[in-house]
N, C-alpha and C positions, 0 to 999 in steps of 0.2 A: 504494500500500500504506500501512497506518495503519501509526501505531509506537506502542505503549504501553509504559511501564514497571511494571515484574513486580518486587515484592520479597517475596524470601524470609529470614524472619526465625528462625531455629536456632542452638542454642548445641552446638558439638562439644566433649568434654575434651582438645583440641588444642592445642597453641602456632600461633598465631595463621598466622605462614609456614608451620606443613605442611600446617594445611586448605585454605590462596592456593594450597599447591604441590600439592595435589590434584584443587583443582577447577578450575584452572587448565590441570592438563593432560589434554587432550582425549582421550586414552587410556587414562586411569587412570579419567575419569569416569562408564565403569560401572561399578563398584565403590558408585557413591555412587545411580547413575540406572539401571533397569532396562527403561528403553524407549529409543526409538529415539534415535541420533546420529550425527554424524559432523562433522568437520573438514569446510568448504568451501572456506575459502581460509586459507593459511599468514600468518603475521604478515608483515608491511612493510618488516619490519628485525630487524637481528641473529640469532644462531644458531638462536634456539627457534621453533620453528614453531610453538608455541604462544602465543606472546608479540605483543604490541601488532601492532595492526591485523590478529589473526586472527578468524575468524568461525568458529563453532560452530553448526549447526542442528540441537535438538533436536526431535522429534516427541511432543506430549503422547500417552495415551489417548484424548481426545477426540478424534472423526472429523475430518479439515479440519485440524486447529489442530497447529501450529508456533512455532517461536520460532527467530529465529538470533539466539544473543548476539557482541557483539562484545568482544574485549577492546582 
């Protein structure tokens, strides 16, 4: 499998930690994404399963194409 790097470049009227604490969490992130997602694997460590060494796979529009981000 290739890897590329995907940046997305937007400004919210947010303080900086609750946009991290929304997009962040894999639950909350349809609110912001309207297509497909889901949590694949739990972070590595510590309480938040959303926190280091979790994996997020998103499903673009586009047929085929996917993304899992890692935090």
């Amino acid at each position: 499998m290739s890897s590329f790097k995907l940046c997305l470049d937007r400004v919210y009227p947010v303080p900086r930690e609750n946009a991290f604490a929304l997009f962040s969490d894999h639950a909350r992130f349809g609110s912001l994404w309207s297509g497909q997602f889901q949590r694949i694997r739990d972070a590595s460590r510590g309480d938040d399963p959303n926190g280091f060494g979790s994996i997020r796979e998103i499903v673009l529009p586009i047929p085929g194409l996917r993304i899992e981000e890692t935090v």
